[in-house]
Structures are given as C-alpha cells and as structure tokens.
C-alpha positions as CSV (number, residue, x, y, z in Angstrom):
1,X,27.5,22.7,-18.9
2,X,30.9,21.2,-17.7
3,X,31.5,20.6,-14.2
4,X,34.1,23.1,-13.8
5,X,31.8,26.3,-15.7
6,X,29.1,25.3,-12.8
7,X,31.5,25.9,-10.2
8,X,32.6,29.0,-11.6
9,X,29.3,30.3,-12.1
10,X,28.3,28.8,-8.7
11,X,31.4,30.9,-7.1
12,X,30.3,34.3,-9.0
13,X,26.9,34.0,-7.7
14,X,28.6,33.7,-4.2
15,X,30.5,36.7,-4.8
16,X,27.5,38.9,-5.6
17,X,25.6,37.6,-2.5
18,X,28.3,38.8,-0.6
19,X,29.2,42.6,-2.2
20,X,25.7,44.0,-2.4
21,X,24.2,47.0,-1.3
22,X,23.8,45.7,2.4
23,X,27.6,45.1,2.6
24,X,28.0,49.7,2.2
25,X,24.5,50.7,4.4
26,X,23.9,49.4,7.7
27,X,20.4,49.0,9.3
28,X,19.4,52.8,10.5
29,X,19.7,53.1,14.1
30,X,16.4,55.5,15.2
31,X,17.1,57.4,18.7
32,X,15.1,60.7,20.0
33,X,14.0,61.2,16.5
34,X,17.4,60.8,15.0
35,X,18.1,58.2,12.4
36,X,21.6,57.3,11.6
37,X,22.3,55.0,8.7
38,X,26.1,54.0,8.5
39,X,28.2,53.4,5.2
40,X,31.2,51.6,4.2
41,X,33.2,51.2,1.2
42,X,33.5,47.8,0.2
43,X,35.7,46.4,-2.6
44,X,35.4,42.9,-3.8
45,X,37.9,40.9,-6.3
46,X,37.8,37.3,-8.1
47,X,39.7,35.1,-10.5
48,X,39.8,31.9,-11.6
49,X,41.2,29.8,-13.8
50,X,41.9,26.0,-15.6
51,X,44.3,24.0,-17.1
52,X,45.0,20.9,-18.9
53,X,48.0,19.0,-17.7
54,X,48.4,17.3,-21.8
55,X,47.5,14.0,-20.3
56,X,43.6,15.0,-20.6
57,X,43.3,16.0,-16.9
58,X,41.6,19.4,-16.5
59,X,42.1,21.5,-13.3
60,X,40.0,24.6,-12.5
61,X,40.4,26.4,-9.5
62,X,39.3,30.3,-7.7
63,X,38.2,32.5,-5.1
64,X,37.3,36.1,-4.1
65,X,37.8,38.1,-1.6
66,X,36.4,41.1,-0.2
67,X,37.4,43.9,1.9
68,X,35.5,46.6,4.1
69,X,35.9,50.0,6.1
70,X,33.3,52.2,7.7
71,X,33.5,56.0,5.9
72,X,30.5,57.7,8.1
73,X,27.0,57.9,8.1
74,X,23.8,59.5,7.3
75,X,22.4,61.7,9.9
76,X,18.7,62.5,9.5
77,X,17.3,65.2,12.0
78,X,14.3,67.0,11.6
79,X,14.1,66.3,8.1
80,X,17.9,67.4,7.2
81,X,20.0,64.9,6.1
82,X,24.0,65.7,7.2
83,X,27.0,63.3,6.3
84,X,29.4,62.3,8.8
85,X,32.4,61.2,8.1
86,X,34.4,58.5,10.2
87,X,37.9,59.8,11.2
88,X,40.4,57.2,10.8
89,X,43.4,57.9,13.1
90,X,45.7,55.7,11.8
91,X,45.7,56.3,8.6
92,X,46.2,60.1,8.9
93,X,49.0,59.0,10.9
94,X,50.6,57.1,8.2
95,X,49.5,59.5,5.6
96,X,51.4,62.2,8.2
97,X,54.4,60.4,8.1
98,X,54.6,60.1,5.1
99,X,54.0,64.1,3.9
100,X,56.7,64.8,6.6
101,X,59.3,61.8,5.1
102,X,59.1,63.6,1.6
103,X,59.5,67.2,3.1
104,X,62.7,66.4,4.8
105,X,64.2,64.5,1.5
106,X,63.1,67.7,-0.5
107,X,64.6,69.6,2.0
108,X,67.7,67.8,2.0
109,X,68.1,67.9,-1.8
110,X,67.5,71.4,-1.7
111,X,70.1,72.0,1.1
112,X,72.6,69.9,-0.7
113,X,72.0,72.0,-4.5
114,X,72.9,75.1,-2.1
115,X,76.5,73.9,-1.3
C-alpha cells in the first residue's frame, strides 16, 4: 500500500474514533434516584485528495472536521423515561428575526399590489 493510501486510511480511522456514539450520549449523571443521560447531535465531514504535478511528484493532502450541540436529555424517574429538550435562545432569536423579516416584505408587497 502507497504511502499516501496509509495516511488516508490512517486519517478515516481518526475520523471514526472521534464521531462515535460517545460523541451524542454523555455519561448518566444519577442524583435522588434520577438518572439523566444527555444527547447531542454531532455531524462530522472529510475529504481528501492527490495530485500529480506532471513532473512525477505526487501530493495528497485532507482533514475532517466535526461539529457538536447539546439537543436535551433522557430523564429516567421511577422507571419512566421523559425527553428533555435543550432550549437554544439564540437560535429562536435568529429564527424570530427572521419569520418577522419575511412578514414585513410580504406585507409590503402586499401593500404596494393595493395601490
């Protein structure tokens, strides 16, 4: 195997190591009989890529990245299990914003079609 498919392959095995399982579910956190295991959505990417420069030289190069947000947890208590969502204030913000920016050009449209 070339040099350059080993460092792929060495870079995709990195990649998995990091977006597992472990990466979306917390530890559970037991208080007072109450367990709470926390979630996240994670998302993970990766490229790569080579080329020969006509003079015989090869170059490879990639990466991967990954991102992640806490969405809520598990709540187990007293044997029911309840899901808990994390509010995220800033993005209903800019969601907000947004809904309210397109109502006022509709309304505008609307008031100009009038007249």
């Amino acid at each position: 195997m070339s040099m350059e498919l080993e460092r792929i392959n060495q870079m995709i095995e990195q990649a998995r190591d990091v977006i597992t399982v472990r990466r979306v579910f917390g530890e559970p956190v037991e208080r007072d009989g109450t367990i709470v295991i926390p979630a996240a959505s994670v998302v993970g990417g990766a490229g790569g890529g080579g080329g020969d420069d006509g003079k015989g030289a090869i170059d490879t190069g990639g990466g991967f990245g990954v991102g992640a947000r806490p969405v809520g947890a598990f709540v187990i208590r007293n044997g029911d299990v309840t899901w808990e969502p994390v509010v995220d204030r800033e993005r209903q913000l800019v969601i907000n914003a947004v809904i309210a920016g397109d109502a006022l050009v509709l309304a505008r449209l609307l008031f100009r079609g009038r007249h």
